[in-house]
C-alpha positions as CSV (number, residue, x, y, z in Angstrom):
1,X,2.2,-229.4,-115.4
2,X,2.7,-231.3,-118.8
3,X,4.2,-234.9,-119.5
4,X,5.1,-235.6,-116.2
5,X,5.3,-239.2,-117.2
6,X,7.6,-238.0,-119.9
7,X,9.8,-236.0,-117.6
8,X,9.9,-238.6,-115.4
9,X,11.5,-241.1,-118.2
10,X,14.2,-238.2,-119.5
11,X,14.8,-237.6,-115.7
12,X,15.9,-241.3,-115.3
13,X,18.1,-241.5,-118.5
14,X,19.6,-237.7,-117.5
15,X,20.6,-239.7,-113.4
16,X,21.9,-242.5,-115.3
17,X,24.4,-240.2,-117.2
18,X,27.9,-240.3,-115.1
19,X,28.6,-237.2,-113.7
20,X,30.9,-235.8,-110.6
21,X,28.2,-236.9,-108.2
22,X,28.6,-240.4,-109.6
23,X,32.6,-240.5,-109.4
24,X,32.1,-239.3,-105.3
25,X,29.7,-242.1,-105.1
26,X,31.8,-244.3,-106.6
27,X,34.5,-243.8,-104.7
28,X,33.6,-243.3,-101.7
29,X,31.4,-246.5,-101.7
30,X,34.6,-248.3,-103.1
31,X,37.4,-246.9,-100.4
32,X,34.5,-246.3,-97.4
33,X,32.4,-249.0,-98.0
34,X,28.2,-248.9,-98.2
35,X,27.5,-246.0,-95.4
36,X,30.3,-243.7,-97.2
37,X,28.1,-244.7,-100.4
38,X,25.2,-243.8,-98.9
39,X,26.0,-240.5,-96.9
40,X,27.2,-238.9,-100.3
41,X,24.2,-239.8,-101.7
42,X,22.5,-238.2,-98.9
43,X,24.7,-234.7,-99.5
44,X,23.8,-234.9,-103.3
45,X,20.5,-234.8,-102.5
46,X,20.4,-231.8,-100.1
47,X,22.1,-230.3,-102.2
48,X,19.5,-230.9,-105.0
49,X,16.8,-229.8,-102.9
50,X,18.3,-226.7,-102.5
51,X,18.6,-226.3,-106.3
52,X,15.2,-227.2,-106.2
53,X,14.2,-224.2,-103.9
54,X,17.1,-221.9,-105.1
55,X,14.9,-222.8,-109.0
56,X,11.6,-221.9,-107.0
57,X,12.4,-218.7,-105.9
58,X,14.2,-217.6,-108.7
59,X,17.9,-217.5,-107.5
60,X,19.1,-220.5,-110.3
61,X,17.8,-217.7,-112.8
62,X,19.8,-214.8,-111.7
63,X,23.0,-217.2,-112.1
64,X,22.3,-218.1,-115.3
65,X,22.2,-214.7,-116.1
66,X,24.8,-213.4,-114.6
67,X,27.7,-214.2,-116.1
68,X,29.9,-212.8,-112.9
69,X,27.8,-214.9,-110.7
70,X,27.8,-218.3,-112.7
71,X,31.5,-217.5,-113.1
72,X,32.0,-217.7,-109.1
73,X,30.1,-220.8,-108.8
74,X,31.6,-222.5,-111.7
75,X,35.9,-221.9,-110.6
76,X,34.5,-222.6,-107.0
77,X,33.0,-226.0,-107.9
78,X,35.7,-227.0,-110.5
79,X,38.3,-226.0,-107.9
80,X,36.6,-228.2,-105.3
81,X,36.5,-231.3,-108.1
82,X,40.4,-230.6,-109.0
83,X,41.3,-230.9,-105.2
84,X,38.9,-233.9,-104.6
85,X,40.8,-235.5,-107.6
86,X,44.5,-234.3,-106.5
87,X,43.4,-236.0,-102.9
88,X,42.3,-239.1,-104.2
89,X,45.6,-239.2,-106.4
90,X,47.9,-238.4,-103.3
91,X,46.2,-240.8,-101.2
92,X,47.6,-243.6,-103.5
93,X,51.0,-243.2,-101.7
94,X,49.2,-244.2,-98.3
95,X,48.5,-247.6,-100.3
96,X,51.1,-249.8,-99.0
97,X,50.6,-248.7,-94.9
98,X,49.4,-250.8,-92.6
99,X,45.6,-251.8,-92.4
100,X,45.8,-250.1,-88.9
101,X,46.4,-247.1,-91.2
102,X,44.2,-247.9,-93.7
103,X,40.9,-248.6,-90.7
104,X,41.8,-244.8,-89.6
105,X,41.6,-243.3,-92.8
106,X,38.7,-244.8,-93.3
107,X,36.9,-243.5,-90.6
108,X,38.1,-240.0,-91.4
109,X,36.7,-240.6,-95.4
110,X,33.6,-241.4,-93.8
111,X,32.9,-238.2,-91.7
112,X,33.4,-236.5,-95.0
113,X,31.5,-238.3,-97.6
114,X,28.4,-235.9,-96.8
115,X,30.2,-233.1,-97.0
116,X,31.7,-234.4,-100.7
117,X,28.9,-235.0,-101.9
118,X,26.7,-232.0,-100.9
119,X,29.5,-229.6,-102.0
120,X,30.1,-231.6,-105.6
121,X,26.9,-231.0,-106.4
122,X,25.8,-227.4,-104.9
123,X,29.0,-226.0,-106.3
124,X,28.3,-227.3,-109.8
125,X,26.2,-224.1,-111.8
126,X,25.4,-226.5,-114.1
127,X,23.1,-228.6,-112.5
128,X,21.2,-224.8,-111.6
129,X,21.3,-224.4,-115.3
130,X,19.4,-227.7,-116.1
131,X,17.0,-226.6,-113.3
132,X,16.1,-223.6,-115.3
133,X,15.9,-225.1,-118.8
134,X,14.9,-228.3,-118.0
135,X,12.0,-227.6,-115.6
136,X,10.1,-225.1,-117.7
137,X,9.7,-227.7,-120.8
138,X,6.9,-229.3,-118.6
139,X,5.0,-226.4,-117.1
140,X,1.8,-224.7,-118.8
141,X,2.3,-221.6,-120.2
142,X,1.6,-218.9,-118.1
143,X,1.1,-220.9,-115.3
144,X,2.2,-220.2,-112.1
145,X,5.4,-222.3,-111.5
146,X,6.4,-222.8,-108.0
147,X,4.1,-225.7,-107.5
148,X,5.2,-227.7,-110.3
149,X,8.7,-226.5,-109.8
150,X,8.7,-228.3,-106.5
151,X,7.6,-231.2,-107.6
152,X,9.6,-231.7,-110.2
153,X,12.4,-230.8,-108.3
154,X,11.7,-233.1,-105.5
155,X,10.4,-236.2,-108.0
156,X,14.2,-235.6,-109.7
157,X,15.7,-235.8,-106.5
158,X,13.4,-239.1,-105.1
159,X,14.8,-240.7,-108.5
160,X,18.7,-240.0,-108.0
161,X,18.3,-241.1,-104.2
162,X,16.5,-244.8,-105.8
163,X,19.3,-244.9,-108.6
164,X,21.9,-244.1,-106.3
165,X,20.6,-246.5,-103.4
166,X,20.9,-249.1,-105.8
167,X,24.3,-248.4,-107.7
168,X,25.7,-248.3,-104.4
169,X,24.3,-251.3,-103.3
170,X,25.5,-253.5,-106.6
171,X,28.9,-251.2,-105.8
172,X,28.9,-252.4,-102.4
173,X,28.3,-256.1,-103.1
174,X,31.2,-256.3,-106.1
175,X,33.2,-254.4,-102.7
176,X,34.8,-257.7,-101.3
177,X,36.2,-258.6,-104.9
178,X,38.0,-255.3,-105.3
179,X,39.6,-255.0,-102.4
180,X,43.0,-255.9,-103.4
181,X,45.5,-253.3,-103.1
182,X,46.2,-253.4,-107.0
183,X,42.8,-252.9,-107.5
184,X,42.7,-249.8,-105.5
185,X,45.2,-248.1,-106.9
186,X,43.7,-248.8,-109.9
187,X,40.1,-247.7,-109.4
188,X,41.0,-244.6,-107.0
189,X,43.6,-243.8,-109.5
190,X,41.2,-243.5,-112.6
191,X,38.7,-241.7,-110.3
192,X,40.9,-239.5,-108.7
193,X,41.7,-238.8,-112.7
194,X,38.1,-238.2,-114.0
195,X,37.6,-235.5,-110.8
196,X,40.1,-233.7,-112.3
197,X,39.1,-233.7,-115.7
198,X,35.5,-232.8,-114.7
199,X,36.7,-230.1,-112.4
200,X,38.6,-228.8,-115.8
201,X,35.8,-229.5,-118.0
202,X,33.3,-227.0,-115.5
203,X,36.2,-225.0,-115.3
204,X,35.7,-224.1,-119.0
205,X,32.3,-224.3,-119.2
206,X,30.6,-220.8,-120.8
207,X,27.9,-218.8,-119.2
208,X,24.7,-219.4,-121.4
């Protein structure tokens, strides 16, 4: 392996880009609360790990390359990111219930957050095409690659659990100040927004 000091520095400014799994986190943190923050987090990262091992054994690269394939993955994940979005935009009209209402739906939100979050990111082909071309910029030539493969793949997953850990945190804390109703139309309505412009954006996103 070469640079891995160096591929741990782009991998931090790559996390720190927003991205789908940043507008779950966000709003699940925001409408859930900390443990919604944090069980998304935890399905992102399953789901990167099995990038990680789909990238090891060669699965990420067959994909790539087949633009059928990457085509299935892509309308399944931007279809997943639309509907996320269209949900978050319906549940605006549930904004004036009561907080009896509100405590329920909360606790349904919760049970799901995982599921949000593993399924934003597995779905997305374009985090397997990073995998691919990403990786291979810091292994030796010729070098057998499922060792370094793994740990890179597991060191870029360490880092978006410690980023997300604390964005969710600092989310968590600015909580109590949002949680006027105004404010969460507001926020949920510009997230629900941005799901559905990513889920478009993937949605026309070529096969390399």
């Amino acid at each position: 392996m070469e640079n891995f000091y160096l591929f741990v520095i782009m991998c931090i400014l790559l996390i720190l880009l927003p991205g789908p799994d940043t507008a779950i986190a966000t709003k699940n943190t925001l409408t859930v609360g900390r443990t919604g923050g944090f069980r998304t987090m935890f399905g992102t990262c399953c789901a990167l790990l099995i990038h990680t091992l789909a990238a090891v054994v060669g699965l990420s690269a067959i994909i790539v390359k087949s633009a059928f394939l990457f085509s299935i993955f892509k309308y399944f994940g931007a279809a997943y990111l639309v509907f996320l979005g269209i949900k978050t935009l319906w549940a605006l009209r549930h904004n004036k219930t009561a907080a009896t209402e509100m405590t329920a739906e909360s606790k349904y939100d919760n049970k799901s957050c995982f599921k949000q979050g593993f399924l934003t990111n597995l779905l997305n082909p374009k985090v397997a095409v990073f995998f691919l071309t990403f990786l291979p910029q810091f292994v030796d030539s010729g070098s057998d690659s499922f060792i370094p493969f793994l740990i890179m793949g597991i060191t870029y997953t360490l880092l978006t659990a410690l980023w997300f850990l604390f964005y969710i945190y600092l989310l968590n804390q600015i909580r109590i100040f949002m949680n006027k109703p105004k404010t969460q139309v507001l926020m949920e309505g510009i997230t629900g927004t941005i799901l559905i412009s990513f889920g478009i954006k993937l949605a026309l996103e070529k096969a390399h």
